[in-house]
C-alpha positions as CSV (number, residue, x, y, z in Angstrom):
1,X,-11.3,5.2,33.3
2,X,-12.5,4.7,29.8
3,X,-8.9,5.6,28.1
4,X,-7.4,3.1,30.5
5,X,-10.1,0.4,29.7
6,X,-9.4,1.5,25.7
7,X,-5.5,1.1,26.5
8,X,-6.1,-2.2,27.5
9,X,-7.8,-3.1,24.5
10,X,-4.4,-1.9,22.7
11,X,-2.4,-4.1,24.2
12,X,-0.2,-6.7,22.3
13,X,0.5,-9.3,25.1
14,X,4.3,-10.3,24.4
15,X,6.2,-13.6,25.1
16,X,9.7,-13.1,23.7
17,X,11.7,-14.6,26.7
18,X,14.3,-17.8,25.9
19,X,13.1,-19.5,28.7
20,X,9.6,-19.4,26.7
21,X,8.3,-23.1,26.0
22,X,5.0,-24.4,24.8
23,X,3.8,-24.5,28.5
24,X,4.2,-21.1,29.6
25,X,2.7,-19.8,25.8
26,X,-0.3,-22.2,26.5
27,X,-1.0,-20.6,29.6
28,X,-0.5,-17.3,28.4
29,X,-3.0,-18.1,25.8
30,X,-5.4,-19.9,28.4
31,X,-5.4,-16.5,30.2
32,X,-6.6,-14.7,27.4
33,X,-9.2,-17.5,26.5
34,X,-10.8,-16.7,29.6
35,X,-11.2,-12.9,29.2
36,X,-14.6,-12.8,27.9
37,X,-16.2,-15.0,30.3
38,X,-14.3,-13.8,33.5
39,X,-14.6,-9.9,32.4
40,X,-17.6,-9.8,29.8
41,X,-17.7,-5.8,30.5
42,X,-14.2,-5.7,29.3
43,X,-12.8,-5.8,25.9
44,X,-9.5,-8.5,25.4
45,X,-6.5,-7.8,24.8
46,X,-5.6,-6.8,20.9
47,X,-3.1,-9.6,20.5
48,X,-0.8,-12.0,21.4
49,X,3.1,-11.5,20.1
50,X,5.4,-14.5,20.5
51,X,8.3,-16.0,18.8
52,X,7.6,-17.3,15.5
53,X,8.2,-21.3,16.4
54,X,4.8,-20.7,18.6
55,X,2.7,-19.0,16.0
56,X,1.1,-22.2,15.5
57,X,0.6,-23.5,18.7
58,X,-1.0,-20.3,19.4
59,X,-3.3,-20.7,16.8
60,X,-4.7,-24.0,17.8
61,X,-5.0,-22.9,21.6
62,X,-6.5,-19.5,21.2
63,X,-10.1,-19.4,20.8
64,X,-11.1,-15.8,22.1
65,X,-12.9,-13.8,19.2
66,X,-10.9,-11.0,17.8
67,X,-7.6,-11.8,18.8
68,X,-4.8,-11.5,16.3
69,X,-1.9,-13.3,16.5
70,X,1.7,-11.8,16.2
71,X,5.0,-13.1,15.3
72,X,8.5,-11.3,15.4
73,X,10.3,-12.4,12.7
74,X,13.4,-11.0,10.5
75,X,16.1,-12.4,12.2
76,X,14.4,-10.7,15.9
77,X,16.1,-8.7,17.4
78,X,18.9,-8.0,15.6
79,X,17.9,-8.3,11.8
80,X,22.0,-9.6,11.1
81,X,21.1,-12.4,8.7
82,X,20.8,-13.2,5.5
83,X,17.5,-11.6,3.5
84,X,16.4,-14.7,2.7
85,X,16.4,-17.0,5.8
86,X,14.5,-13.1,7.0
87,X,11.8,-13.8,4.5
88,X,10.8,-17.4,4.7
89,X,11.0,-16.7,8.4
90,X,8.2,-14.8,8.2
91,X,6.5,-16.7,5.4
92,X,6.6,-19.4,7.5
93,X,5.1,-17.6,10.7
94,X,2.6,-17.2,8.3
95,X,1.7,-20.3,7.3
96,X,2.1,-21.1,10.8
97,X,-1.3,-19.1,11.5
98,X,0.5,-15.6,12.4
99,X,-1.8,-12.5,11.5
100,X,0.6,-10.0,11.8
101,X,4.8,-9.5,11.8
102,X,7.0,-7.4,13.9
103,X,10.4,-6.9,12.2
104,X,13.0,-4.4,13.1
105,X,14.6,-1.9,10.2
106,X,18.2,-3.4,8.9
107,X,19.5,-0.4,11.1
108,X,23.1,-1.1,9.7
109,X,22.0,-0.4,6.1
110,X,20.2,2.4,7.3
111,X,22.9,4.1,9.5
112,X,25.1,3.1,6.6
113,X,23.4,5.1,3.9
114,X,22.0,2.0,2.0
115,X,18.6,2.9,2.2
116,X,17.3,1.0,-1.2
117,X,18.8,-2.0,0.7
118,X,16.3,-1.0,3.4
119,X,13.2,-0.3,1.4
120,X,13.5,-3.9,-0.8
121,X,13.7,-5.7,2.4
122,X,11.0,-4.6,4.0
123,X,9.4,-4.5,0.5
124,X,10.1,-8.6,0.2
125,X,9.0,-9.4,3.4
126,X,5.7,-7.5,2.8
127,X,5.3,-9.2,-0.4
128,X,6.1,-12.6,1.2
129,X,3.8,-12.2,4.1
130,X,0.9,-11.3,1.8
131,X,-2.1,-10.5,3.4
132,X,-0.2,-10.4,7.2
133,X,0.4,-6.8,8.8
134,X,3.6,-5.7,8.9
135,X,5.2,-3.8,11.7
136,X,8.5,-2.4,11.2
137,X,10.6,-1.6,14.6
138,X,12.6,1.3,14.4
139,X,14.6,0.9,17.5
140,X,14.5,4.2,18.3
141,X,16.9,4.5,20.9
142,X,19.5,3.7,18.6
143,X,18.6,6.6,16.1
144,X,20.5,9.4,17.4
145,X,18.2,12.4,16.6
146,X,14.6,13.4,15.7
147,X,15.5,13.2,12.2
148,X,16.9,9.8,11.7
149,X,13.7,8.8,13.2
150,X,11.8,10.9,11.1
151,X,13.6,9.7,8.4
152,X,13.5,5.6,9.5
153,X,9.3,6.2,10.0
154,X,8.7,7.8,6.8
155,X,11.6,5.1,4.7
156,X,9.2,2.1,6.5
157,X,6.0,3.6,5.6
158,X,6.8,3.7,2.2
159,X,8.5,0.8,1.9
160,X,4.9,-1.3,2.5
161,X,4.7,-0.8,6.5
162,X,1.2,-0.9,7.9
163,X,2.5,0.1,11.4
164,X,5.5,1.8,12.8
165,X,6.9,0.6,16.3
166,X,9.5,2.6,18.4
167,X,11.3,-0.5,20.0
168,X,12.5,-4.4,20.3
169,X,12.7,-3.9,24.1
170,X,15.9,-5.6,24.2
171,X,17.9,-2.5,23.7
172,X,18.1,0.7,26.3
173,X,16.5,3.4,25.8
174,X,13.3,1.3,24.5
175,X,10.0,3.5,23.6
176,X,10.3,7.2,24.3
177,X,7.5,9.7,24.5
178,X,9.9,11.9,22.3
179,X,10.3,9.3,20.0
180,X,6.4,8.6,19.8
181,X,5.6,12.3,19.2
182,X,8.4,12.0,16.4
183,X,6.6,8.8,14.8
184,X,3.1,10.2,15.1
185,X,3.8,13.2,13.5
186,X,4.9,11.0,10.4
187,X,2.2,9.0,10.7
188,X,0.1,12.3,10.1
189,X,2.1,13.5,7.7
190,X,2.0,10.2,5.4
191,X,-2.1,10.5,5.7
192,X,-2.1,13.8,4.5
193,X,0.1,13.0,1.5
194,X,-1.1,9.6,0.5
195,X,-4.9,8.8,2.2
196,X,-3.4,5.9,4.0
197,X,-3.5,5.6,7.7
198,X,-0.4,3.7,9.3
199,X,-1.1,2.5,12.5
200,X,2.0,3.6,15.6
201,X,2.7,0.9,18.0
202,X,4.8,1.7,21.7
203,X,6.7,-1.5,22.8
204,X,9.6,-1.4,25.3
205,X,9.7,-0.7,29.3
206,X,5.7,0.5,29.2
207,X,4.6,-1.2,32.4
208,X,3.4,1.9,34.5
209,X,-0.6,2.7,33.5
210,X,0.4,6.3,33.4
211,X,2.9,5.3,31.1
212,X,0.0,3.8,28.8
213,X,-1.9,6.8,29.6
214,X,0.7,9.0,28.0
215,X,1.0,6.9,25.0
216,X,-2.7,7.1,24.5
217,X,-2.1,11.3,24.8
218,X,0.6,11.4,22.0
219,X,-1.8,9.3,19.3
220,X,-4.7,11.3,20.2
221,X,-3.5,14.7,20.3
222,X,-1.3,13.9,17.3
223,X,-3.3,11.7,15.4
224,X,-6.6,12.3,16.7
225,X,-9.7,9.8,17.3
226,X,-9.5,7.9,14.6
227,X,-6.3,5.8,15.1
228,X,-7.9,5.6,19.0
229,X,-8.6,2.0,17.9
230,X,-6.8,-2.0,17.8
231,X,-6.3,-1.3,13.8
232,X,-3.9,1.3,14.2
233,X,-2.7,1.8,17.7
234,X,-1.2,-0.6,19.6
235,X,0.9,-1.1,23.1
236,X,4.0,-3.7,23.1
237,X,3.6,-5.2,26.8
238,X,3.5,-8.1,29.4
239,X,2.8,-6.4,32.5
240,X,1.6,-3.6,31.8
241,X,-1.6,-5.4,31.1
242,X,-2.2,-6.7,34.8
243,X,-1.0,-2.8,36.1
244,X,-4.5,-1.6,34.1
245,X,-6.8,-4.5,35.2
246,X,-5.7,-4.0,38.8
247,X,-7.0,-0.2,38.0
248,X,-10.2,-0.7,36.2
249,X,-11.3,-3.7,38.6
250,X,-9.3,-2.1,42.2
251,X,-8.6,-4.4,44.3
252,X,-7.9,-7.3,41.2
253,X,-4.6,-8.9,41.6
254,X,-4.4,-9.1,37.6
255,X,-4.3,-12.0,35.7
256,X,-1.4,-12.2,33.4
């Protein structure tokens, strides 16, 4: 039960629907508002990830400690725009009140060879976003082999990533355990060579809690305890998050 209560705590509650409107991303927040009071032996949710046109309506509704606020950004899901509009997208998000920024990889310049084109864009947008987190989406399931998304991890991490994330969800397959196990093992191996500890983040079709469960295996058994936490491991999701409440609280219908 505790691992499922930690995955929980993981969870990056996500939006990213075109019917979205302030309504519905007002009640989302309103839900997560109410956390604290409704299940005070529960930790919240890790964050909330919506579009980046909300970031700032999410800022003025949300009032539950601890919860960060994440943007896609980048030209979402497809990055097939110009670098700049990509930057002061996210700059903006920023502004807007968004803590953190999930971007996907310019996968054409990687698949193409360019990969200094890769590294200075995600090197701008770091640099624009300041303070922000970055998360860089590989989109895994369009990287053919292990070693292209060996090679993608290890390109974002050095480029100024501070997490790595398999998937947009938009595209099929989304997260993989394969391509987790790939990831973490980069993760580890950027540690040992530099100190610094990039945190891995799942996103895409997780919605079973033995899904999350398996997740949660990989980064432990890979990574070990110490990325066991909101800083560095996180779980892309909508309703995946009512699936573990209905499991640590039985017979809850959820929330979310």
């Amino acid at each position: 039960m505790n691992q499922i209560i930690e995955c929980f705590s993981f969870i990056d509650l996500t939006s990213l629907n075109a019917t979205d409107t302030d309504a519905t991303i007002e009640a989302m927040v309103k839900k997560v508002n109410e956390i604290p009071q409704r299940f005070p032996h529960l930790p919240n949710v890790a964050a909330i990830c919506v579009f980046p046109s909300f970031a700032g309506l999410v800022r003025k509704a949300l009032t539950a400690p601890h919860v960060r606020i994440a943007v896609t950004g980048a030209g979402f899901p497809a990055p097939q725009t110009f670098l700049k509009i990509k930057i002061e997208e996210c700059r903006m998000a920023v502004e807007e009140g968004a803590d953190e920024v999930d971007i996907v990889l310019p996968i054409h310049h990687f698949l193409s060879g360019n990969y200094a084109l890769v590294t200075d864009e995600i090197g701008a947008i770091k640099e624009a976003i300041g303070g922000a987190h970055l998360k860089v989406i590989l989109e895994s399931g369009l990287l053919s082999t292990p070693q292209l998304i060996a090679s993608a991890g290890q390109m974002a991490m050095e480029a100024g990533a501070d997490f790595i994330k398999t998937s947009t969800g938009k595209v099929s397959p989304a997260a993989t355990i394969e391509a987790a196990e790939v990831m973490c093992s980069q993760i580890k191996a950027y540690y040992q060579k530099t100190g610094k500890r990039i945190g891995f983040k799942p996103a895409g079709g997780i919605v079973a809690v033995e899904d999350a469960l398996a997740y949660h295996a990989v980064v432990q058994q890979t990574l070990g305890a110490e990325w066991l936490k909101p800083e560095l491991f996180r779980i892309g999701a909508s309703r995946l998050a009512n699936n573990l409440l209905k499991c640590i609280l039985s017979n809850s219908e959820g929330v979310f």
